[in-house]
N, CA, C and O atoms as CSV, one atom per row, in Angstrom:
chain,resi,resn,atom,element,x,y,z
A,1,UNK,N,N,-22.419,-66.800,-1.999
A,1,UNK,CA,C,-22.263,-65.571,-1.252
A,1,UNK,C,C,-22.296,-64.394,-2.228
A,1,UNK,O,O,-21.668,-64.380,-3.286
A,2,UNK,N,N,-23.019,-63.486,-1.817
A,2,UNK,CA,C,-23.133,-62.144,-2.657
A,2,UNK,C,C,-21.825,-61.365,-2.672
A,2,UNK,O,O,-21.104,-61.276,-1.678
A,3,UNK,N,N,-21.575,-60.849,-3.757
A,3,UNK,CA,C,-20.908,-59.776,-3.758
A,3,UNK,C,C,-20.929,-58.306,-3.561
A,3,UNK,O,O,-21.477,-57.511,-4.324
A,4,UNK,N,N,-20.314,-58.024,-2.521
A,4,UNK,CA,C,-20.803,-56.238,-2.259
A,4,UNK,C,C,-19.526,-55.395,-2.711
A,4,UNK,O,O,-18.402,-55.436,-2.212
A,5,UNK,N,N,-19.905,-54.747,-3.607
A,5,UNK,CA,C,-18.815,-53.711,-3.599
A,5,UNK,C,C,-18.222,-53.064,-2.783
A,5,UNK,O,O,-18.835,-53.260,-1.733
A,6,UNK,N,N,-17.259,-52.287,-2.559
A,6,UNK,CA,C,-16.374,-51.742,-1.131
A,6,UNK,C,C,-17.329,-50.092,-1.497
A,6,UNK,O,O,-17.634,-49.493,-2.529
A,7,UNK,N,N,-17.543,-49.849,0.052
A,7,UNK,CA,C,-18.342,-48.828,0.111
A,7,UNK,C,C,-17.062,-47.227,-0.979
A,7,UNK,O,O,-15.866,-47.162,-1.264
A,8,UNK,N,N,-18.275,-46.305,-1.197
A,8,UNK,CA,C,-17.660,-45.668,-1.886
A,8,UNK,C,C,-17.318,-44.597,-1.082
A,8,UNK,O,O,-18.181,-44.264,-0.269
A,9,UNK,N,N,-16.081,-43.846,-1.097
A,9,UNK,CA,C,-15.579,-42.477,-0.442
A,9,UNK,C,C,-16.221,-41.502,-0.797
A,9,UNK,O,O,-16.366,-41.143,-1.966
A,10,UNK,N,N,-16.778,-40.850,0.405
A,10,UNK,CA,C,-17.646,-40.107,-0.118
A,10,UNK,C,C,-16.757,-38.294,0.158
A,10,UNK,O,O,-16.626,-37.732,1.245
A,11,UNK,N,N,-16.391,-37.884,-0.921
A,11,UNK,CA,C,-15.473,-36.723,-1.094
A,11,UNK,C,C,-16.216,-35.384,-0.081
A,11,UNK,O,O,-17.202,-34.845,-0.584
A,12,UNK,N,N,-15.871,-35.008,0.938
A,12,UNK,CA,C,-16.033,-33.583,1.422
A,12,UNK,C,C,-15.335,-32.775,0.774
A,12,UNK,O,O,-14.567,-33.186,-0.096
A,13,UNK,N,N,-15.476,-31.282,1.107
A,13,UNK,CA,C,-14.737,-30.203,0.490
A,13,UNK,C,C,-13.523,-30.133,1.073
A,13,UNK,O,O,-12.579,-29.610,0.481
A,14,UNK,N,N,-13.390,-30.724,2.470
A,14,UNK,CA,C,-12.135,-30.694,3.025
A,14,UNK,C,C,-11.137,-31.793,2.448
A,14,UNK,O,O,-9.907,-31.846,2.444
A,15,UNK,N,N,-12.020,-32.564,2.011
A,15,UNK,CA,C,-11.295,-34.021,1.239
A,15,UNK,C,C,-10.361,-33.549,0.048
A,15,UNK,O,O,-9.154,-33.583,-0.195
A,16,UNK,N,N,-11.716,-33.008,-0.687
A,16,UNK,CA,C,-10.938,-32.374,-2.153
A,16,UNK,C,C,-10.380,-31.806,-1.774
A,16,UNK,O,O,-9.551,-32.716,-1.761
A,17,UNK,N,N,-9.416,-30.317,-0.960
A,17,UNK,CA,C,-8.862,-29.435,-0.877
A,17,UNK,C,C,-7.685,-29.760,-0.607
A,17,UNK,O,O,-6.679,-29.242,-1.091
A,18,UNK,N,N,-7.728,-30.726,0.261
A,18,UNK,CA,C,-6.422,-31.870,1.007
A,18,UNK,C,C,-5.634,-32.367,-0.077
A,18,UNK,O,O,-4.443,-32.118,-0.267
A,19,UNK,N,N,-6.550,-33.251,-0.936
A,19,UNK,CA,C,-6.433,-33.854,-2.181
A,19,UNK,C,C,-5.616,-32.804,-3.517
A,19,UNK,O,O,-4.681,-33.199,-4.214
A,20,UNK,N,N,-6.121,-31.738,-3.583
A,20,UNK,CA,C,-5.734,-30.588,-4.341
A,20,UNK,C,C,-4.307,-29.714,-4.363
A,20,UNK,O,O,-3.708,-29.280,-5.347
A,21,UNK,N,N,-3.965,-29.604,-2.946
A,21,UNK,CA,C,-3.592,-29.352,-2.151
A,21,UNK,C,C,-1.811,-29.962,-2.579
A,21,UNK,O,O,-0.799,-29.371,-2.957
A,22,UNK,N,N,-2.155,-31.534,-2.252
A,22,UNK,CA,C,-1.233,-32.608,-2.258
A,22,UNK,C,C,-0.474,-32.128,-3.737
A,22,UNK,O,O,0.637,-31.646,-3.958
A,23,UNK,N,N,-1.856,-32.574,-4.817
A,23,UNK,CA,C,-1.334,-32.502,-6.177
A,23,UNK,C,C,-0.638,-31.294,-6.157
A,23,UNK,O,O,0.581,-31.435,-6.255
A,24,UNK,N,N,-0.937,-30.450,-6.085
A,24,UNK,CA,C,-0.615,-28.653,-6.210
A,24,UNK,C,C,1.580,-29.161,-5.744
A,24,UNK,O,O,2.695,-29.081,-6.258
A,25,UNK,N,N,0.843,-29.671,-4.383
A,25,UNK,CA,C,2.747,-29.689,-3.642
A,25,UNK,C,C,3.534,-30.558,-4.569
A,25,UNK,O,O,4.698,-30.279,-4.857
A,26,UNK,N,N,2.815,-31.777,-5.115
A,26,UNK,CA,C,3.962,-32.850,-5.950
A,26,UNK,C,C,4.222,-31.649,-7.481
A,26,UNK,O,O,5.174,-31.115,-8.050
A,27,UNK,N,N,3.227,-31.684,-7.569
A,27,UNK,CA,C,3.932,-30.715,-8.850
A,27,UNK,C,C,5.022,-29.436,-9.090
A,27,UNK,O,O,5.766,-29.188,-10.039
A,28,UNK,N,N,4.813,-28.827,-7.969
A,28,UNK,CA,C,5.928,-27.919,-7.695
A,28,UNK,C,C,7.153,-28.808,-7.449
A,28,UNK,O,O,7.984,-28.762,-8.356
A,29,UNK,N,N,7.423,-29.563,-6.469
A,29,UNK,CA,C,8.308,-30.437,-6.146
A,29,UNK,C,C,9.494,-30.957,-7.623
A,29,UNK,O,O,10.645,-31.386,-7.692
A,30,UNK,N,N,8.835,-30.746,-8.220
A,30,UNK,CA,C,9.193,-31.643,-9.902
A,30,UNK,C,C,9.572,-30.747,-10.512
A,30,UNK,O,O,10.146,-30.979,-11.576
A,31,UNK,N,N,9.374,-29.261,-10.021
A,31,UNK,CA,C,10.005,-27.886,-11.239
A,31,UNK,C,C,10.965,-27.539,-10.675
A,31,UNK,O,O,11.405,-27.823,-9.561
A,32,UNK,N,N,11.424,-26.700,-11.703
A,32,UNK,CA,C,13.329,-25.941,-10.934
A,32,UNK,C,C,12.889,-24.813,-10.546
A,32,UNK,O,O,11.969,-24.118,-10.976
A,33,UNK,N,N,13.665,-24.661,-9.633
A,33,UNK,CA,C,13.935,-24.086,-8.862
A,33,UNK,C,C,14.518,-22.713,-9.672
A,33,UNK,O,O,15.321,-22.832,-10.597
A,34,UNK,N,N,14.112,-21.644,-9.299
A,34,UNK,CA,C,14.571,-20.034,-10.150
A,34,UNK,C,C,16.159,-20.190,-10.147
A,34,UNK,O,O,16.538,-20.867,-9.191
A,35,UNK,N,N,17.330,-19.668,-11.097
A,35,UNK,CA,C,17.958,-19.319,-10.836
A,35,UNK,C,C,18.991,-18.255,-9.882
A,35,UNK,O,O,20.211,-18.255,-9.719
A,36,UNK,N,N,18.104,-17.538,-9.450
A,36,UNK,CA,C,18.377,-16.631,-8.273
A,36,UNK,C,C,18.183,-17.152,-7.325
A,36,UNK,O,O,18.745,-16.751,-6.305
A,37,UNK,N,N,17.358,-18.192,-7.292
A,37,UNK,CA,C,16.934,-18.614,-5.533
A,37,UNK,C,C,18.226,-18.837,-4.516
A,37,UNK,O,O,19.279,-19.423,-4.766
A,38,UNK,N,N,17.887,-18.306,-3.515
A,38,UNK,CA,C,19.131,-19.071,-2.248
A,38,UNK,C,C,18.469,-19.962,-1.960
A,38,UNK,O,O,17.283,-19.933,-1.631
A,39,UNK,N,N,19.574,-21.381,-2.107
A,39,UNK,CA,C,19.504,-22.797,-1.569
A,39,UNK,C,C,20.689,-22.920,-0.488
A,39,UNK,O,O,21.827,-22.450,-0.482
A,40,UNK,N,N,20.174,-23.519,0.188
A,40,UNK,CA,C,21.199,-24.075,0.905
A,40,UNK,C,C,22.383,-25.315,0.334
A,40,UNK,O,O,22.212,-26.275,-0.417
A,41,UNK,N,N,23.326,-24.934,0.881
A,41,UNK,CA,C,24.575,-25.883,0.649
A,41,UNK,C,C,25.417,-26.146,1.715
A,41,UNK,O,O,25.657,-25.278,2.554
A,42,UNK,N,N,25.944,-27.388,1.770
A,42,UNK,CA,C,25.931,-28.038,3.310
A,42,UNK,C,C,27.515,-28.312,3.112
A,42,UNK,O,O,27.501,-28.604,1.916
A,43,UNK,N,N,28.768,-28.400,3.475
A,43,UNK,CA,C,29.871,-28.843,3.094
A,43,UNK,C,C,30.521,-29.343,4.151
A,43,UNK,O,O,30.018,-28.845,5.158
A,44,UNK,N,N,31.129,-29.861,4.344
A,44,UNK,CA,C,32.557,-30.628,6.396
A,44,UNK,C,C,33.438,-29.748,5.947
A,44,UNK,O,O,33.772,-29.574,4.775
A,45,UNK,N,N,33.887,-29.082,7.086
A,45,UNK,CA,C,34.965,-28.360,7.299
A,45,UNK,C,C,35.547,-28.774,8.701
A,45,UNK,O,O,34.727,-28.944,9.603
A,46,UNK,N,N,36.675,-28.924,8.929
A,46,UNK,CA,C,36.817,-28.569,10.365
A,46,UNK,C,C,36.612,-27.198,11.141
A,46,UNK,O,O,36.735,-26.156,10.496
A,47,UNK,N,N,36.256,-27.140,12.707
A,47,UNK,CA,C,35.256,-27.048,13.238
A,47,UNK,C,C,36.063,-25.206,13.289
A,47,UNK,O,O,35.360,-24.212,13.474
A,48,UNK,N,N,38.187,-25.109,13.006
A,48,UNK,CA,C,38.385,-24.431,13.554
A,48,UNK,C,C,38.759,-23.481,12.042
A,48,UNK,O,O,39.184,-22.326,12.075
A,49,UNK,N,N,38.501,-24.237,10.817
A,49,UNK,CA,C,38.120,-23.441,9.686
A,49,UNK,C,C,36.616,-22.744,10.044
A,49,UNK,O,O,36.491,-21.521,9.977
A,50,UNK,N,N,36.036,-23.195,10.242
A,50,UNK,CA,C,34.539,-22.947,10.227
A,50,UNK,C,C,34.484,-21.372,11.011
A,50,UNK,O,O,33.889,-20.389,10.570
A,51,UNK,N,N,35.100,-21.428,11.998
A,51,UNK,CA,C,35.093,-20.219,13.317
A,51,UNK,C,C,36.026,-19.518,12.831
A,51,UNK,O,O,35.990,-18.350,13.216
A,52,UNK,N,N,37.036,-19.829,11.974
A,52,UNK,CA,C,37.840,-18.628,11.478
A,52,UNK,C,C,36.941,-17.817,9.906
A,52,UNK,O,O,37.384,-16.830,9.320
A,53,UNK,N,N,36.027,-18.346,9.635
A,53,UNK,CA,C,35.819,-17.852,8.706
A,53,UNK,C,C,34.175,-16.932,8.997
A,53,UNK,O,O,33.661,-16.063,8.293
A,54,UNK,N,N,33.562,-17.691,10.613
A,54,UNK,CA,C,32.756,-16.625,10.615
A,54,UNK,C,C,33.221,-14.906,11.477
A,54,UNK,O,O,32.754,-13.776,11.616
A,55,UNK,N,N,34.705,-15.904,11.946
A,55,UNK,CA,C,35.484,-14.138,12.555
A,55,UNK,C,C,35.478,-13.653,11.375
A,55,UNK,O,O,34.776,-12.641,11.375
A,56,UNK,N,N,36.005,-13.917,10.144
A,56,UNK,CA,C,36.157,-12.562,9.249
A,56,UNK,C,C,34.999,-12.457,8.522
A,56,UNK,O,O,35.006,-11.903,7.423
A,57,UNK,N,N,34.244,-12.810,8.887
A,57,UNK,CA,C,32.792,-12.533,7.984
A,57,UNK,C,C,32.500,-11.734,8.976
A,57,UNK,O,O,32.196,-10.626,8.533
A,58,UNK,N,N,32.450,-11.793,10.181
A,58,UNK,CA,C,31.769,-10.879,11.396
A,58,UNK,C,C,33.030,-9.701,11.233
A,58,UNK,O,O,32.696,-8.595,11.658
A,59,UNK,N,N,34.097,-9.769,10.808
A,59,UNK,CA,C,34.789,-8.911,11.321
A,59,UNK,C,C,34.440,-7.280,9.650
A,59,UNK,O,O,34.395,-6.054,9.752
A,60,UNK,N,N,34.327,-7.973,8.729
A,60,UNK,CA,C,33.703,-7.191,7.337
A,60,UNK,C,C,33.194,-6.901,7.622
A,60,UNK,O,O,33.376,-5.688,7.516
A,61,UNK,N,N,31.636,-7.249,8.497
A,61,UNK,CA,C,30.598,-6.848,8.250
A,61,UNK,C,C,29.667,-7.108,7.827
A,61,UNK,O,O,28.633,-6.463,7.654
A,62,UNK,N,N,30.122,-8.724,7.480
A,62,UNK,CA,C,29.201,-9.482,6.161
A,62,UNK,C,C,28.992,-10.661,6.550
A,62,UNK,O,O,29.738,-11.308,7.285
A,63,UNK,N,N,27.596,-11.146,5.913
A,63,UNK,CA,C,27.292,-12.405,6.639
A,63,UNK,C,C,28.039,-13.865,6.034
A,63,UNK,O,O,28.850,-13.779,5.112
A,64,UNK,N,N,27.696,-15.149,6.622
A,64,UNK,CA,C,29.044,-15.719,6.196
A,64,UNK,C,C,28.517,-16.334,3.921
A,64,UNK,O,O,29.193,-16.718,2.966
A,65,UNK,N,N,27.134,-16.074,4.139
A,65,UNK,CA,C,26.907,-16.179,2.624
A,65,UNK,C,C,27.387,-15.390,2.280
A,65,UNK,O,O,28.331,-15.694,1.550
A,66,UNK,N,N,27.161,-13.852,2.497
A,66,UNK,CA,C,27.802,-13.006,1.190
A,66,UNK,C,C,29.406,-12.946,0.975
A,66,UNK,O,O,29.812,-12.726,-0.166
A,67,UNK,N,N,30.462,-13.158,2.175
A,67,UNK,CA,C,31.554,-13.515,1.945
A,67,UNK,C,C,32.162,-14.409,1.440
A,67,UNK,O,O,33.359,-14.389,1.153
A,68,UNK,N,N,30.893,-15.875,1.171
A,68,UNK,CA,C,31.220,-16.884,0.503
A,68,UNK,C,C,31.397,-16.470,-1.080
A,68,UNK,O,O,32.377,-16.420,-1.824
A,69,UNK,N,N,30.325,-16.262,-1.209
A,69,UNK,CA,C,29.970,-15.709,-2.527
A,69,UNK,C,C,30.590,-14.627,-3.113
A,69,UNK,O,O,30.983,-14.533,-4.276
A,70,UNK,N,N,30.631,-14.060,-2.490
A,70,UNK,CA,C,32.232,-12.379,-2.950
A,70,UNK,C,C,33.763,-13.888,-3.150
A,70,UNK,O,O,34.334,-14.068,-4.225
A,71,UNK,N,N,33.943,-14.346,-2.435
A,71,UNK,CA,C,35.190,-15.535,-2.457
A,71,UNK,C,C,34.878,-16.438,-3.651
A,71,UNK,O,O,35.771,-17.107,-4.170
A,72,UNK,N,N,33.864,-16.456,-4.003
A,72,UNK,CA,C,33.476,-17.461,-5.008
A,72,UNK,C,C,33.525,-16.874,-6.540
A,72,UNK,O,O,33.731,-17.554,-7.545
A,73,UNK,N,N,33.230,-15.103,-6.484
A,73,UNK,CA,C,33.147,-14.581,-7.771
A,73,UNK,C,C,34.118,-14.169,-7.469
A,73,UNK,O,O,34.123,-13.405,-8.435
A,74,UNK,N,N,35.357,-13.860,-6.809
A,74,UNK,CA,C,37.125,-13.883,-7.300
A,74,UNK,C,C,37.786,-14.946,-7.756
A,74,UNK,O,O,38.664,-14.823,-8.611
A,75,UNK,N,N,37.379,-16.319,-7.147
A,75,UNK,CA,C,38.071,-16.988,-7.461
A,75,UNK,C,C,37.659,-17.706,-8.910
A,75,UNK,O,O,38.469,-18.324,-9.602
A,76,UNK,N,N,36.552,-17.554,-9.172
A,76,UNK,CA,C,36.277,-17.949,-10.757
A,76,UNK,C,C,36.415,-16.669,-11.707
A,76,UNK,O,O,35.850,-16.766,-12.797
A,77,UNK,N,N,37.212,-15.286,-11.380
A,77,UNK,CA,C,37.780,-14.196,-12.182
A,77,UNK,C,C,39.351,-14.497,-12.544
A,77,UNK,O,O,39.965,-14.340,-13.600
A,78,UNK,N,N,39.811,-15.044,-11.118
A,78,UNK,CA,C,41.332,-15.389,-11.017
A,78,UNK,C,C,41.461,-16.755,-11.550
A,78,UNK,O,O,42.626,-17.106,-11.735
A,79,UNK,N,N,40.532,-17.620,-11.846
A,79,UNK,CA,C,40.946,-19.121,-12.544
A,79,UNK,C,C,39.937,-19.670,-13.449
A,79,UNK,O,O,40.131,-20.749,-14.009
């Protein structure tokens, strides 16, 4: 019995771009992230911490990140 090679892929431009594309996303994936960037951070609280803390974020004026973060640079001034 003959041997046939497996037919060959034949690359469109949409192929390569897809292909390009992919590489382009894994490689970013693998670098850090800026130091300034906002990431998300996920933590359990109970449900009636949670609602007391977006009353006083709503009640400042401030959203519940920037009150986190104002709470976060006192408490690493004070300890």
């Amino acid at each position: 019995m003959a041997k046939i090679a497996p037919p060959t892929e034949k690359k469109t431009p949409v192929k390569r771009a897809v292909k390009k594309a992919i590489e382009m996303k894994s490689n970013k994936a693998t670098g850090q992230t800026p130091p300034d960037a906002i990431i998300p951070l996920q933590i359990k609280i109970p449900e009636t911490v949670k609602n007391e803390f977006k009353a006083m974020a709503s009640i400042r004026g401030q959203s519940m990140n920037a009150l986190f973060l104002e709470m976060f640079e006192e408490y690493k001034e004070s300890h």
